[in-house]
N, C-alpha and C positions, 0 to 999 in steps of 0.2 A: 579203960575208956580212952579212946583215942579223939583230941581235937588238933585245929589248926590257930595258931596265935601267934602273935609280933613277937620276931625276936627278942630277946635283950640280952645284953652286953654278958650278961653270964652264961648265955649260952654259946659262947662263942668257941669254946673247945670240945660239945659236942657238934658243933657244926663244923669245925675241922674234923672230925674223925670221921665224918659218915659222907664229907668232899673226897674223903680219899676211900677208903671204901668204897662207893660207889664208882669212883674213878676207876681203881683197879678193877673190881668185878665187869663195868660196861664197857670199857674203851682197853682190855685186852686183844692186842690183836688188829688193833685198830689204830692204836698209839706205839709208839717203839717201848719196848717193855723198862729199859732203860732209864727211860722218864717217868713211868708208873710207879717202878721201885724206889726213885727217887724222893718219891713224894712223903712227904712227915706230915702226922698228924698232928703231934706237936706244932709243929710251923705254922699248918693251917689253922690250926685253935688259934695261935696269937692275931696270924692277919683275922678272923673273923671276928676277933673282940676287939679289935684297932676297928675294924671297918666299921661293927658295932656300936662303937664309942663314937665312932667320927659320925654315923646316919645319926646317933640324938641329940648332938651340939648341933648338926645344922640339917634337916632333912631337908632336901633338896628332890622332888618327890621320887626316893628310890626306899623302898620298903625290902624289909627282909622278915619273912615267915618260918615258923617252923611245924612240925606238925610232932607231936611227942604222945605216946601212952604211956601206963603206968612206969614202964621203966626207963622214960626219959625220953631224950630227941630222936627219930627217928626221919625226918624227912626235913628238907629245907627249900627256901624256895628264896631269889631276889626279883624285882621285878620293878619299873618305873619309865623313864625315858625313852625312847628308842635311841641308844645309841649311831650317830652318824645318822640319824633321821633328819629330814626336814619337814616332816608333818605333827604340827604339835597336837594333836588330838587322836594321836597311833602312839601307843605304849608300846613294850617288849617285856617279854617272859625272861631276863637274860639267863638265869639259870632253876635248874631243879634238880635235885637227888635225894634218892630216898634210898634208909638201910637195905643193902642187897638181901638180906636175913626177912624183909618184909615184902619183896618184890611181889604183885598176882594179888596180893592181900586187899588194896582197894587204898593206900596210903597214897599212891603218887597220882590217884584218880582226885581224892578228895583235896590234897596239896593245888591240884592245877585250877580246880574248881575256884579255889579261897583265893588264890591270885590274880585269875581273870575277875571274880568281884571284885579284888581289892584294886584293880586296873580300873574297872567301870567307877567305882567308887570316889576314885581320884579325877575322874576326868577324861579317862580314854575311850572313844567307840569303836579302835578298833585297836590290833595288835599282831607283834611279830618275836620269833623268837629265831634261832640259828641251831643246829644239831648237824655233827657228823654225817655227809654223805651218807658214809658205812654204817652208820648206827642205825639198823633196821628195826630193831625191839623199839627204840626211841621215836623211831618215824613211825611204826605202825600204833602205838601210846599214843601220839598228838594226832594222828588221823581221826582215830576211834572217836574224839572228842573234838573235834572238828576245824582242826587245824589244818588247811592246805597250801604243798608246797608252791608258789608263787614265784618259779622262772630262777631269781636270783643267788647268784654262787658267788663264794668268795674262797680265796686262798688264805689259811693259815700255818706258821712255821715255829711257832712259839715252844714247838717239843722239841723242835729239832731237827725234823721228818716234816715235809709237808702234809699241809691236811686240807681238804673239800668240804667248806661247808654249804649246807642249805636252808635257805628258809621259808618258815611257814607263815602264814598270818591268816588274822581269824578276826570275825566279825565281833563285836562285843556290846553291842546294841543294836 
């Protein structure tokens, strides 16, 4: 039986392993491969139980979700602020992925579902998230659920290789 529920601090090294997974499975091809191989699950497990650790000493309203079945986590989700926003009543999606092994299944329908409540919940009517130009499977996901891209683009370099991104934003009341 699959649900969606708050992270916590132990889940922090399934939540690195299914960041890089995900990473490698959707952003080959899209990222210099170089940087994809580079990525440890190890590594990501620690920052996600530091980051863990640090959202329940002080949440500041950024939430991290996971979505797990029987045999543990399976999808993750963060979501609070908008970043670089000046509208305090517009949240942001900042990230999602879910095990490539579950992709089609209905996990990263039901993850985005629990987030955008968990946005309304806090306080936001409306919201935005950011996704690869190239990432077409990812833009055609947040369309289907009604997510539209809204003009703005930014540059990012943080692989190495520049990257385009775009974003979407969606009504939430």
């Amino acid at each position: 039986m699959r649900r969606v529920r708050p992270a916590v601090v132990g889940d922090g090294p399934a939540m690195g392993r299914i960041h890089v997974e995900a990473w490698r499975a959707a952003y080959r091809g899209q990222m210099p491969d170089s940087y994809l191989d580079s990525l440890d699950e190890e590594q990501r497990g620690r920052e996600w139980t530091d980051r863990l650790a640090h959202s329940a000493a002080s949440p500041r309203s950024v939430r991290h979700l996971v979505s797990e079945d029987d045999d543990g986590v399976i999808g993750i989700a963060t979501l609070g602020f908008e970043r670089g926003g000046r509208d305090p009543a517009r949240g942001e999606l900042w990230m999602i992925n879910v095990a490539p092994s579950t992709w089609g299944s209905g996990v990263g329908t039901e993850l985005i579902a629990a987030a955008e409540a968990e946005l309304r919940r806090i306080g936001y009517h409306s919201a935005v998230l950011w996704t690869l130009e190239t990432n077409v499977p990812a833009r055609r996901f947040y369309e289907k659920r009604g997510w539209e891209a809204d003009g703005a683009v930014q540059q990012d370099d943080f692989t190495g290789a520049p990257l385009t991104e775009v974003r979407y934003a969606k009504q939430l009341s």
